[in-house]
C-alpha positions as CSV (number, residue, x, y, z in Angstrom):
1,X,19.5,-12.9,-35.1
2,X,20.9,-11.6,-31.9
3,X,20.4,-8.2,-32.4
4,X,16.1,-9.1,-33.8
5,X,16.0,-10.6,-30.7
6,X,18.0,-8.1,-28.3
7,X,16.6,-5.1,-30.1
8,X,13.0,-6.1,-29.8
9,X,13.1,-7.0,-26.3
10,X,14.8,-3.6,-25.6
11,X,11.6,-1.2,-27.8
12,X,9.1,-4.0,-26.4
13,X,10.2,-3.2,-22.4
14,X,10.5,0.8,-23.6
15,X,7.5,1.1,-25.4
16,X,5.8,-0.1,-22.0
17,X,7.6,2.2,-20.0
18,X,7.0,5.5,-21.5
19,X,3.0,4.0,-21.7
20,X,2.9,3.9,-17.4
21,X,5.3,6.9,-17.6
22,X,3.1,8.9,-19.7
23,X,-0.2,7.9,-18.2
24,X,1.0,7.8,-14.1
25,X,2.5,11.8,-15.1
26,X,-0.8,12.9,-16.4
27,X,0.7,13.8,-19.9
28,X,-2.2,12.2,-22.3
29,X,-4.4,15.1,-23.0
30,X,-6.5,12.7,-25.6
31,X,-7.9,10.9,-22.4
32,X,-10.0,14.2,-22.4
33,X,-10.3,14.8,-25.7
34,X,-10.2,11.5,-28.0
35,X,-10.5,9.0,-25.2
36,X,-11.7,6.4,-27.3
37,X,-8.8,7.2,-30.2
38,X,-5.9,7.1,-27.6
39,X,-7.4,3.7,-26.0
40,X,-7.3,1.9,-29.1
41,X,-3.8,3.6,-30.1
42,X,-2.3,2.6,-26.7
43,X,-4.0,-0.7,-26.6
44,X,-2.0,-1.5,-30.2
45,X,1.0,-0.3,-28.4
46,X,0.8,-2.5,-25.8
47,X,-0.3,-5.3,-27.9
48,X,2.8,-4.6,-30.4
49,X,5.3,-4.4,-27.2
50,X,3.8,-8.1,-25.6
51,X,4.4,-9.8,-28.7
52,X,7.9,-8.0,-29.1
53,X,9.2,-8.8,-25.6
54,X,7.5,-12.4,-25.8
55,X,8.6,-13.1,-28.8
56,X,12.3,-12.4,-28.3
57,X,12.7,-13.8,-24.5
58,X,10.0,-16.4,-24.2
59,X,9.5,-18.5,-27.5
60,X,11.8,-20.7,-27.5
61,X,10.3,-22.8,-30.8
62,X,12.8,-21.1,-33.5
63,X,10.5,-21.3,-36.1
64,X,7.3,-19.7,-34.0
65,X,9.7,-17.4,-32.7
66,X,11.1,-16.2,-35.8
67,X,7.5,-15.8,-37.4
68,X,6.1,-14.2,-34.5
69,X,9.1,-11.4,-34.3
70,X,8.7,-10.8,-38.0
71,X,4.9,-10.1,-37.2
72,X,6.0,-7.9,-34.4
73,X,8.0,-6.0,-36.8
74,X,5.0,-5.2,-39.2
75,X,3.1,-3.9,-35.9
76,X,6.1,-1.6,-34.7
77,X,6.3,-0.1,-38.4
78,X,2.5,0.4,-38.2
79,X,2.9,1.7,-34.6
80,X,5.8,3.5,-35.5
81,X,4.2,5.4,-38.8
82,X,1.1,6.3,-37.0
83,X,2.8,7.9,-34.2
84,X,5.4,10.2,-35.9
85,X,2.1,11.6,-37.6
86,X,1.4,13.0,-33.9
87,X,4.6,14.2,-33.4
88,X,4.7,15.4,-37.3
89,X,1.7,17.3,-36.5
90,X,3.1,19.4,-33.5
91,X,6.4,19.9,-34.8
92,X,8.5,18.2,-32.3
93,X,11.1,17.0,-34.7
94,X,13.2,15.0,-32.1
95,X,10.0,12.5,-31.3
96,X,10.1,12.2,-35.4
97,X,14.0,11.5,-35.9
98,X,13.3,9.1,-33.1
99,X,10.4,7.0,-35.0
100,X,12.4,7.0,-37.8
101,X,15.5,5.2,-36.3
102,X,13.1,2.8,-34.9
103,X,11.2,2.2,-38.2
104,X,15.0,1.7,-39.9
105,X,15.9,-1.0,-37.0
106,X,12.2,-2.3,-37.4
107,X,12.9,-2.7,-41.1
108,X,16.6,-4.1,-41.0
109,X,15.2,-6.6,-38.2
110,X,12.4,-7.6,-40.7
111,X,15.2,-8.0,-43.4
112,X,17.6,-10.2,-40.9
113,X,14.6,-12.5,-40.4
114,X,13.4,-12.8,-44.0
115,X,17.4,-13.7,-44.9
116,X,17.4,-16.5,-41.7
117,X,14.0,-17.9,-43.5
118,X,15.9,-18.5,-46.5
119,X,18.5,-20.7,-45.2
């Protein structure tokens, strides 16, 4: 359970940062060309990265925490998915072996937690 909660807290706080470092750098073309599309995909992000980093610092009910960090791990596999197919899409193959790590921690996380509802 350490490592659901360590890990979550740690893509939560990055998944912010390379949000302010990508918009304060200028490096979102889609605010010119698919504004509306990259507000709703960053606003998810954000979303997914709140409820991460809550989840896994701040709840301290077990039981809401646990639920609410296996929810989190559905968004960041969603979030994940959808954002290699960008990366997919312009061939930039490190961005996709990096999704995929984080979809294969998303998914052992989501495991852990299924395993500690069981007992």
């Amino acid at each position: 359970m350490k490592f659901v909660k360590i890990s979550s807290a740690i893509i939560g706080m990055l998944m912010i940062l390379q949000w302010v470092f990508f918009i304060v750098t200028g490096n979102i073309p889609e605010f010119e060309t698919a504004p509306v599309s990259i507000a709703f995909h960053i606003s998810i992000e954000i979303i997914t990265a709140v409820l991460l980093i809550f989840s896994s610092l701040i709840c301290k009910k077990r039981v809401i925490r646990e639920t609410l960090l296996l929810y989190g791990q559905g968004m960041l596999g969603y979030t994940v998915i959808n954002s290699a197919g960008y990366f997919a899409q312009s061939g930039q193959w490190l961005f996709l072996a990096m999704f995929a790590v984080l979809l294969l921690i998303s998914i052992y996380n989501a495991v852990i937690l299924f395993r500690q509802r069981e007992h």
